[in-house]
C-alpha positions as CSV (number, residue, x, y, z in Angstrom):
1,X,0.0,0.0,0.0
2,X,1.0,3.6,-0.9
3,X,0.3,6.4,1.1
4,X,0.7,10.1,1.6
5,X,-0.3,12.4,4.6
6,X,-1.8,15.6,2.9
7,X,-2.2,19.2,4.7
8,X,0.0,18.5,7.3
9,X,0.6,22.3,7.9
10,X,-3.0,22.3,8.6
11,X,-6.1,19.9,8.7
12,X,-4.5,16.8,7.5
13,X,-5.7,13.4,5.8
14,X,-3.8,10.4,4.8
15,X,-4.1,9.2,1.2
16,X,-3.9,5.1,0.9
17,X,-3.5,3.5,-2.7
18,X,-4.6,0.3,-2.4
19,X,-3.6,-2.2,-5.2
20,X,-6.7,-4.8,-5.6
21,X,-7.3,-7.1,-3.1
22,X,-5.6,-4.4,-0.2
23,X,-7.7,-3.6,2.6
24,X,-7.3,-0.6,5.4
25,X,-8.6,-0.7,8.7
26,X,-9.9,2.8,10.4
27,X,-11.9,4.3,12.9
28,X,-15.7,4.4,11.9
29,X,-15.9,7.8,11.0
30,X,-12.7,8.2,9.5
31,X,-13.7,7.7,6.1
32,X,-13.5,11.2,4.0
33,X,-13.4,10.4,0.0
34,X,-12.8,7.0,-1.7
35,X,-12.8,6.2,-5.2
36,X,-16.0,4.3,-6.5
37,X,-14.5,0.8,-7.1
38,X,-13.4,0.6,-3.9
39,X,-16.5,-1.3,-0.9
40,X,-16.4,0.3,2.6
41,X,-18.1,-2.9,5.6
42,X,-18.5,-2.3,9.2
43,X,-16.0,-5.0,11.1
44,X,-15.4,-5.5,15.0
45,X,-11.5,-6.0,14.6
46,X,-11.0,-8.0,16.7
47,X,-11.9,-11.9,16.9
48,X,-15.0,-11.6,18.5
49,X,-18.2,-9.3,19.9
50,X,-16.3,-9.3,23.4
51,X,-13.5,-6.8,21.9
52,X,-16.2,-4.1,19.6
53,X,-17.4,-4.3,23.3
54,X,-14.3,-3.4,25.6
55,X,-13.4,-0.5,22.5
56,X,-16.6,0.9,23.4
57,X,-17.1,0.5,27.3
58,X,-13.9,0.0,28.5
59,X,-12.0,2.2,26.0
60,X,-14.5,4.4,25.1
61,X,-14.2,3.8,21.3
62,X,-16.2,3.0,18.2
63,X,-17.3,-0.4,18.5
64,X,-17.2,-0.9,14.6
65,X,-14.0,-0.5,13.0
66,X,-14.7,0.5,9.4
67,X,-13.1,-1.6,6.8
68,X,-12.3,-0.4,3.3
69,X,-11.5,-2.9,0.5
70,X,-10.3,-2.7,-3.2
71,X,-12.2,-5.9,-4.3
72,X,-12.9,-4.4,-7.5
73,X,-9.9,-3.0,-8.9
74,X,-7.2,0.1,-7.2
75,X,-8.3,2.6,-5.8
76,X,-7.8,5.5,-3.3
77,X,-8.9,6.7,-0.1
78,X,-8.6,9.4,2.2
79,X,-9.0,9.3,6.2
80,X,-9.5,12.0,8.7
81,X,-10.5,12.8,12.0
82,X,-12.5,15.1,13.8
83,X,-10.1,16.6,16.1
84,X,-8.1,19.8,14.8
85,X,-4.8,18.0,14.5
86,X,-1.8,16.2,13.4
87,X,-1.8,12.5,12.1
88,X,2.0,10.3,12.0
89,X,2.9,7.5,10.8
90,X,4.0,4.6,12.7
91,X,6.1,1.3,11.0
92,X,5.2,-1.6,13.6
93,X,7.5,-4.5,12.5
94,X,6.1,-6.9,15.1
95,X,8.9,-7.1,17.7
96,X,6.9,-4.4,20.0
97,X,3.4,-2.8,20.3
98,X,2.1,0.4,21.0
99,X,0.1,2.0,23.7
100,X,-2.3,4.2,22.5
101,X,-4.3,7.1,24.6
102,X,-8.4,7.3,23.3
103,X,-9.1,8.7,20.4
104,X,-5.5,8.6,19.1
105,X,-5.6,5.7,16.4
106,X,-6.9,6.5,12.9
107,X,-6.0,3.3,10.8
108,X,-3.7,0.9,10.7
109,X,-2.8,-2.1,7.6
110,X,-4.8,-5.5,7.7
111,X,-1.6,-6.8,9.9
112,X,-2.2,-4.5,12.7
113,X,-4.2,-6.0,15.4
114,X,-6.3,-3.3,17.8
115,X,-7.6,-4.1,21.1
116,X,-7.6,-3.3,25.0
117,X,-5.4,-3.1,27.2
118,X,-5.8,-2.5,31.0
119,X,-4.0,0.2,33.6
120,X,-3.2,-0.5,36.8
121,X,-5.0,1.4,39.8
122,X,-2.9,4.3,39.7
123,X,-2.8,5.2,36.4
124,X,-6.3,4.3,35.7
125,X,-7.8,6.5,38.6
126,X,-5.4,9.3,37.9
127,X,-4.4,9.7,34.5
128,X,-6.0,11.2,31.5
129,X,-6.4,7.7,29.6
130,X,-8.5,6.2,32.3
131,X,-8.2,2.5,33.4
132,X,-7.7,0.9,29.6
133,X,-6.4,2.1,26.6
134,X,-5.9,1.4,23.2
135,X,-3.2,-1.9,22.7
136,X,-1.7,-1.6,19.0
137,X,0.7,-4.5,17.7
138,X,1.2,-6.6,14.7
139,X,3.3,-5.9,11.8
140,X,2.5,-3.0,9.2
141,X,1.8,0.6,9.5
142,X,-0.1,2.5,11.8
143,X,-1.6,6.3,11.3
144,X,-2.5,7.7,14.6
145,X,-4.1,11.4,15.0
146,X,-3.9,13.9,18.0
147,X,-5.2,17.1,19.2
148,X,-2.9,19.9,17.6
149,X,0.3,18.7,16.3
150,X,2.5,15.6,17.3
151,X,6.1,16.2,18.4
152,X,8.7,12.5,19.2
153,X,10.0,12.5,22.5
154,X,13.0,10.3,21.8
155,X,14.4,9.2,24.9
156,X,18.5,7.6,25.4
157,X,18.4,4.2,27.9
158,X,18.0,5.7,31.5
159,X,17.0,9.5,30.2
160,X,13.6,11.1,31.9
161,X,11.1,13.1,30.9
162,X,7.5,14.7,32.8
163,X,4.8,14.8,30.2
164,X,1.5,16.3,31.3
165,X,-1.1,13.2,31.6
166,X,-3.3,15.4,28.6
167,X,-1.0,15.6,26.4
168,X,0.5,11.7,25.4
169,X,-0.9,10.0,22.4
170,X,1.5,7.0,22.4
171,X,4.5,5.2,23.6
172,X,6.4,1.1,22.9
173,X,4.4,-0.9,24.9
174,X,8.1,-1.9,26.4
175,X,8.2,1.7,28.3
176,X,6.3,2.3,31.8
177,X,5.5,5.7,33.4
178,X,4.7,6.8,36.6
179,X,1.9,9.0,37.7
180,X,3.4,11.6,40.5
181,X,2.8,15.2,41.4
182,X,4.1,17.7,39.4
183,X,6.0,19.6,42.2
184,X,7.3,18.3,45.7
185,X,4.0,19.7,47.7
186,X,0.6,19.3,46.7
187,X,0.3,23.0,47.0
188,X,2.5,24.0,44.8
189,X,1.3,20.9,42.4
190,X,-2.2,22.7,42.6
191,X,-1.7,26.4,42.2
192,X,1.0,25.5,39.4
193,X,-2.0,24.6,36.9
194,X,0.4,21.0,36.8
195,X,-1.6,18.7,39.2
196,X,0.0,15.0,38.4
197,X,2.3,14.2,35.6
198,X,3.8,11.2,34.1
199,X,7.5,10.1,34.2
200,X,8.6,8.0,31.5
201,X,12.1,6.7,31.2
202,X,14.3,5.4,28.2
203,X,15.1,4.2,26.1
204,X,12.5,4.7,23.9
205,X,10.2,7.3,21.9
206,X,7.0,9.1,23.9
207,X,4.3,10.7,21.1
208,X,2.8,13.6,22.7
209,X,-0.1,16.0,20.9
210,X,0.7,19.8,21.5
211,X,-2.3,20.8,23.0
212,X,-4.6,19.2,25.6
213,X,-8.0,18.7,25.3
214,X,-9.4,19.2,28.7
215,X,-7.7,22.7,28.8
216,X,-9.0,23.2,25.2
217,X,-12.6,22.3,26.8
218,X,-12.4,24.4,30.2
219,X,-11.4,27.5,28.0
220,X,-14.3,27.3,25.3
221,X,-16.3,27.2,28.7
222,X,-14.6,30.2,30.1
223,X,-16.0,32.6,26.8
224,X,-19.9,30.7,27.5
225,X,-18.6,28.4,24.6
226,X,-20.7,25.1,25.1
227,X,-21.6,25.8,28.8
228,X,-25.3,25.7,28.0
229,X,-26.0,29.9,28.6
């Protein structure tokens, strides 16, 4: 499969040439433009009902995937998604998988498998993602999408880094973070607008979106922007 992200210094989509026969796998609304030849069919992803059903309760994700197929010659497709910003690309080549915050994958090829994966209490109580997330792995490429742009944190074996919980999209599913407070006293944690962070360590590369969507949110509803007045 060929494929170009367009727009990227704006609202991008991803462009997939599929050769006949060549599926793509994408989130149920992703779907923008596809040529005529080419069939569009609702699919779970997964192996059975159980994981449409942890994607949409436990997750809080589509429970169809959408699947679009060139069974009737080439053809081309475009994918977007709703949030204003960026989309990467990501070359799985089976040896790891990916952890993936809610609403961050877009598509993936017909060798990536998408499902669940659980937090423990910590994390799930007190970070952004909640208590599962998204579990990416397989071989092939993955296209995941974020809330402004997506910057690499790439981190050498031992390095640090404090990411704000809002802003990660996705990290190896070999890296583990820690949720702590974002200064030494919960005081200062509070009034600093930085309540609990996550520490991740290397080696390894952290995704993180630009801008958070729970600030994004609270500021609409500071101008009466969706607060119902």
């Amino acid at each position: 499969m060929n494929y170009e992200i367009l727009h990227q210094d704006a609202f991008p989509v991803v462009k997939c040439d599929l050769r006949q026969g060549e599926s793509i796998q994408a989130e149920s609304d992703a779907m923008v433009a596809m040529s005529a030849n080419l069939d569009v069919t609702g699919s779970m992803g997964g192996k059975s009902i159980l994981g449409g059903l942890a994607r949409k309760f436990l997750a809080g994700e589509s429970f169809f995937f959408q699947r679009i197929t060139a069974s009737r010659g080439p053809g081309s497709v475009l994918l977007g998604h709703p949030a204003p910003g960026g989309i990467i690309d990501v070359e799985l080549d089976g040896t790891y998988g990916l952890r993936v915050q809610k609403d961050g994958w877009l598509a993936s090829e017909e060798g990536v498998e998408v499902d669940t994966k659980m937090q423990s209490l910590a994390k799930g109580l007190f970070s952004r993602e909640g208590f599962f997330i998204l579990n990416v792995r397989g071989k092939g490429k993955v296209f995941l999408s974020s809330f402004g742009a997506i910057h690499a944190i790439n981190l050498a074996d031992g390095e640090e880094v404090i990411i704000d919980n809002g802003h990660l999209v996705a990290w190896p599913d070999y890296m583990n973070y820690t949720i702590e407070k974002a200064s030494n006293g919960w005081f200062s944690s509070l009034t600093s607008g930085e309540c609990l962070v996550c520490r991740f360590r290397g080696p390894g590369t952290v995704l993180i979106q630009t801008r958070n969507p729970d600030a994004f949110t609270n500021w609409l509803k500071s101008l009466g922007i969706g607060s119902g007045s």
